[in-house]
C-alpha positions in Angstrom: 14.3 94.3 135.2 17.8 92.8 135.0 20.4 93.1 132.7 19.8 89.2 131.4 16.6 89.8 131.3 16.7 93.2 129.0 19.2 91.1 126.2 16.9 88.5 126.1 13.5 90.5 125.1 15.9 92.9 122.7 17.2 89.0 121.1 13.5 88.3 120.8 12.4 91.3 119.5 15.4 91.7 116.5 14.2 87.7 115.6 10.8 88.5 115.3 11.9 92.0 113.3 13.7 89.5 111.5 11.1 87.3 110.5 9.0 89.7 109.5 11.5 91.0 106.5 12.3 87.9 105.6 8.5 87.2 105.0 7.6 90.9 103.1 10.9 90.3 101.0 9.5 86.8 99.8 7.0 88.1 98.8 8.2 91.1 97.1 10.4 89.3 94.9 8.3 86.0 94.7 10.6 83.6 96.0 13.9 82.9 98.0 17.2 81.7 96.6 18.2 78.6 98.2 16.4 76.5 96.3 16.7 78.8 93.4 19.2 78.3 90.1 21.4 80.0 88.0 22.2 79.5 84.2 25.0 80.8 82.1 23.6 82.4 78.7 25.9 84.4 76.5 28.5 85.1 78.7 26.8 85.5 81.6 24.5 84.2 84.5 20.9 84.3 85.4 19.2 83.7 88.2 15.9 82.2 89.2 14.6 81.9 92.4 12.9 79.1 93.6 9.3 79.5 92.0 11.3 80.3 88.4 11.4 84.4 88.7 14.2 85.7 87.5 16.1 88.5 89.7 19.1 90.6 89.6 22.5 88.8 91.0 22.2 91.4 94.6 19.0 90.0 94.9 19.9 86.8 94.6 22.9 87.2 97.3 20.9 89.1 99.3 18.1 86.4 99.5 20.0 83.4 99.8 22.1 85.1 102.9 18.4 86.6 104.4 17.4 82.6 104.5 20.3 81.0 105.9 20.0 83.9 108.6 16.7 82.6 109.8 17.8 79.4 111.2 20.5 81.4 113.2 17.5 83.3 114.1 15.6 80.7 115.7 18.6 79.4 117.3 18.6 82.7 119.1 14.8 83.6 120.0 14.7 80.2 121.1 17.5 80.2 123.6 16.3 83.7 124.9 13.1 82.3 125.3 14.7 79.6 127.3 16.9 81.7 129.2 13.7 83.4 130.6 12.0 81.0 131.4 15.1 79.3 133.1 14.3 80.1 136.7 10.4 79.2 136.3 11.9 75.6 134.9 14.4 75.0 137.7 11.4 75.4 140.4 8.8 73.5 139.1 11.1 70.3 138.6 13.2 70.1 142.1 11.0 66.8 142.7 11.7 65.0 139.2 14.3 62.5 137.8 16.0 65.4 136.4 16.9 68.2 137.5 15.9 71.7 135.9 19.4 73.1 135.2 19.8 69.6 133.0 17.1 69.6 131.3 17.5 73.3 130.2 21.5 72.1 129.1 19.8 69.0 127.1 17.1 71.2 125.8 19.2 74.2 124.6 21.8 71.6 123.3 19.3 70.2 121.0 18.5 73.1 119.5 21.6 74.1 118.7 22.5 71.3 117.4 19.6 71.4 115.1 19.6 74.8 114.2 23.0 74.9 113.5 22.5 71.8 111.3 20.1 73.2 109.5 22.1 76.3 108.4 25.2 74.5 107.2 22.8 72.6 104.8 20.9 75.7 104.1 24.4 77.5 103.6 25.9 74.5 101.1 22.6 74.1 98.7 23.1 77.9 97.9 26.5 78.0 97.5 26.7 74.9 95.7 23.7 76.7 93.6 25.4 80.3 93.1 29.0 78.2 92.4 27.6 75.4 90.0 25.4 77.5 87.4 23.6 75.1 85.0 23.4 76.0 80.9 20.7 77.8 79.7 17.8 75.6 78.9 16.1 78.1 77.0 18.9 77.1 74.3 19.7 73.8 74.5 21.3 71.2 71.9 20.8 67.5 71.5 22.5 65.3 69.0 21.9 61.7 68.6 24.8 60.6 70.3 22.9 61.8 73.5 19.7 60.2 72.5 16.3 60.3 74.2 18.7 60.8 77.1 20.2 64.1 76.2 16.6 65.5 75.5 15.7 64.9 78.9 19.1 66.3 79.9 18.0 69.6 78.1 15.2 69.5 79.6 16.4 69.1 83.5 16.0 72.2 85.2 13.2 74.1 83.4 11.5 76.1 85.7 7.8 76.6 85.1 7.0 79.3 82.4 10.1 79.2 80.5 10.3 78.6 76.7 12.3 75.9 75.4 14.1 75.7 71.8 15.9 72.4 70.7 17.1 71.2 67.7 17.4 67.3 67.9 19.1 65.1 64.7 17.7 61.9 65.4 19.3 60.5 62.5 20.4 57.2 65.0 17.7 57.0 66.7 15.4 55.9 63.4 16.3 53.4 60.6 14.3 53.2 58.0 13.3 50.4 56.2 12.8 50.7 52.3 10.6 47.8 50.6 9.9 47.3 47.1 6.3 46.3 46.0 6.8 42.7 46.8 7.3 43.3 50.3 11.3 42.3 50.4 13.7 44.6 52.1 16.3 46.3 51.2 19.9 47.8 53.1 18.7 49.8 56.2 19.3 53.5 55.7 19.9 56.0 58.2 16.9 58.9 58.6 17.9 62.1 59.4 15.9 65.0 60.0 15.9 68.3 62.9 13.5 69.6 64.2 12.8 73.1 66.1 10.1 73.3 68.7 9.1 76.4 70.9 7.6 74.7 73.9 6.0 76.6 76.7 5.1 74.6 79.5 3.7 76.7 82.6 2.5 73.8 84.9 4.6 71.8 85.2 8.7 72.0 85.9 10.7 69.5 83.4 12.3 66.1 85.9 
């Protein structure tokens, strides 16, 4: 066995190991953190990963870097893969349009080019997600000014499970109008009441 040929099964071998964490840590902690979120509450951040668990910051790092090291992965198992299989390719297409050595240049090109797409976008979503932290919605405000629109604001970003508290003045949102007996009407007059609701929603994730 040649010296190529012992790099490529070690390459192989360290993806797969690879793979294999990644797939026992997701489960573990119930999640990975690219598609996760983080909140600022009291002076501080949270962070959820993707199916709404809540984990400590390291584990947050630690599973955001873990995913965007599996498309680098692939990149690698696959161009090992490729590598050995390189001589077998070259033979069997001396005959056709093109030639072997091209076709391994396209093919390995194209998946570099993808893989190495996929990681950048994989890389910005969780820094854009551990740089941009959201505010809590487990306390969240709405005025009037805001409107229907700044409840659903609130709202944006719930991940399933978690308990919502709002307090919502919706004294310009309703004008009520006071009638005498005979049915005539009389100045508008603004309504204003706030309310306080504990909602729990567990099937469902708000927007």
């Amino acid at each position: 066995m040649d010296r190529r040929t012992k790099i490529c099964i070690w390459v192989i071998m360290l993806g797969l190991a690879n793979f294999l964490l990644f797939t026992v840590f997701y489960v573990l902690i119930g999640g990975e953190a690219v598609y996760g979120s983080v909140h600022a509450a009291g002076g501080g951040y949270k962070y959820f990963l993707q199916s709404g668990e809540p984990v400590p910051r390291w584990v947050f790092i630690y599973s955001g870097i873990h995913s965007i090291t599996v498309w680098p992965t692939v990149m690698a198992v696959m161009l090992a893969m490729l590598t050995l299989a390189k001589d077998r390719i070259v033979d069997s297409m001396r005959s056709s349009i093109i030639r072997g050595r091209t076709f391994i240049t396209i093919l390995a090109a194209i998946i570099i080019m993808i893989t190495v797409t996929i990681t950048i976008f994989f890389t910005h979503q969780f820094l854009t997600r551990l740089n941009g932290p959201k505010a809590d919605p487990k306390s969240a405000m709405v005025d009037s000014s805001h409107g229907w629109h700044g409840l659903h604001r609130a709202f944006c970003g719930v991940t399933m499970g978690q308990q919502i508290e709002f307090s919502l003045d919706i004294s310009r949102l309703i004008m009520v109008t006071p009638r005498n007996s005979r049915g005539e009407s009389h100045a508008t007059q603004p309504f204003s009441r706030k309310f306080h609701l504990d909602i729990t929603e567990p099937d469902a994730t708000w927007c």
